[in-house]
C-alpha positions as CSV (number, residue, x, y, z in Angstrom):
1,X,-61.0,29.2,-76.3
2,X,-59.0,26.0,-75.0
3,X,-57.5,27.2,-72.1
4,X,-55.0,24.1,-71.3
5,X,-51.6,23.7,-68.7
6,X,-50.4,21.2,-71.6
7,X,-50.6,22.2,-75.0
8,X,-48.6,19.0,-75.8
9,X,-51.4,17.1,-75.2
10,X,-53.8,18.7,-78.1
11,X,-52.6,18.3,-81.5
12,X,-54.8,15.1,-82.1
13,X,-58.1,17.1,-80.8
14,X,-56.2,20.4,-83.1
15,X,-56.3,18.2,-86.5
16,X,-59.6,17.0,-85.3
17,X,-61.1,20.3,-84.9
18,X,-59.1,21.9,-87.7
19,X,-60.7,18.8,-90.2
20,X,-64.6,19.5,-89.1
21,X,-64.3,23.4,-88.7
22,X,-61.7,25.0,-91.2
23,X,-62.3,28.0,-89.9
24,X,-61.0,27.4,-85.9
25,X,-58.6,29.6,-84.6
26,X,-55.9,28.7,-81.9
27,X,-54.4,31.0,-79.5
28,X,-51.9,29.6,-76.9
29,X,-51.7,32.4,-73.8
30,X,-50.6,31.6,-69.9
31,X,-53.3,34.1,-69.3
32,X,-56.5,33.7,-71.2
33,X,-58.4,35.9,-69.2
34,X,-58.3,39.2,-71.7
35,X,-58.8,36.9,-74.4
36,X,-62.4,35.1,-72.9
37,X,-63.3,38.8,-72.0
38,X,-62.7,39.8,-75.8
39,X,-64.7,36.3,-76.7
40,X,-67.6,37.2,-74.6
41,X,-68.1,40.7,-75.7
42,X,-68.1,39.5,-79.2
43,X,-70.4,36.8,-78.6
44,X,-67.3,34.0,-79.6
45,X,-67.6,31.4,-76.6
46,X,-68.3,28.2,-79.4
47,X,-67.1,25.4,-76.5
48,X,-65.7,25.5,-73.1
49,X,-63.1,22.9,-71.9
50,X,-62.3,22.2,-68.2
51,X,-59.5,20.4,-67.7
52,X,-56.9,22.5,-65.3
53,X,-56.7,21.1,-62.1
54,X,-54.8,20.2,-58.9
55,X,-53.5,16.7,-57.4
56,X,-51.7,15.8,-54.6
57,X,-51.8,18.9,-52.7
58,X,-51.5,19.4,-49.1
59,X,-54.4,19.5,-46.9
60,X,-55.7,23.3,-47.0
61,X,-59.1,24.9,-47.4
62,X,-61.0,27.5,-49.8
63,X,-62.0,30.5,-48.8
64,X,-65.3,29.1,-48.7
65,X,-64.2,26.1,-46.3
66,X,-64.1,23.4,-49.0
67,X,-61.4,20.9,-48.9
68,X,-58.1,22.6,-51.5
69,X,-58.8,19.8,-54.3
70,X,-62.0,19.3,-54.7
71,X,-63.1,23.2,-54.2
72,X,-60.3,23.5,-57.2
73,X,-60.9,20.8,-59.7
74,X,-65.0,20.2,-58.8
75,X,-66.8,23.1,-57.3
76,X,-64.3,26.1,-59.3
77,X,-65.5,24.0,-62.7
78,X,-69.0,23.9,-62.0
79,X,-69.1,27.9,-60.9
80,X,-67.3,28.4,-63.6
81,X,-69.3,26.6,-66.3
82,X,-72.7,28.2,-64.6
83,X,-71.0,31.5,-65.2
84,X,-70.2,30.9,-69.1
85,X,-73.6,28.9,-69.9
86,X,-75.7,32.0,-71.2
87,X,-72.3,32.9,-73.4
88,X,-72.4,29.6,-75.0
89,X,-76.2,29.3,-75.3
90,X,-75.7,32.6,-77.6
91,X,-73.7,30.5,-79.6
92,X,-75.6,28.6,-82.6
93,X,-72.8,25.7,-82.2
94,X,-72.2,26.2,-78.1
95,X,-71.3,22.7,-76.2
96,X,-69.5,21.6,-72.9
């Protein structure tokens, strides 16, 4: 699962991944959440790749009180990462 804003910006890392793993799949979805749920249950989480993010935003808060940008593109990665860690230590290939 590459879950990615910009799909234009992956066919070198594609050909790369396609060259060392024949066997990598590719799905392109605005919503990838049914799709990591399927992936988990069937023990499929290989690498996780955090790359969606804000910039420029105006001055707000999380619901937890941390400033808009860095709750988004710091603290929401790392939850999220600490959530899908035992999925990818399943995995005999898992990275971040």
């Amino acid at each position: 699962v590459i879950p990615t804003i910009a799909p234009f910006l992956l066919p070198r890392l594609l050909q790369q991944l396609r060259t060392t793993h024949p066997d990598f799949k590719l799905f392109i979805r605005e919503d990838l959440s049914q799709h990591l749920v399927d992936a988990l249950q069937a023990g499929e989480l290989d690498i996780l790749i955090n790359n969606a993010g804000i910039m420029a935003c105006p001055y707000g808060k999380t619901e937890d009180g941390f400033e808009t940008q860095f709750g988004t593109n710091h603290i929401g990665h790392f939850y999220f990462t600490n959530l899908m860690v035992p999925f990818l230590m399943q995995a005999a290939t898992g990275g971040i």
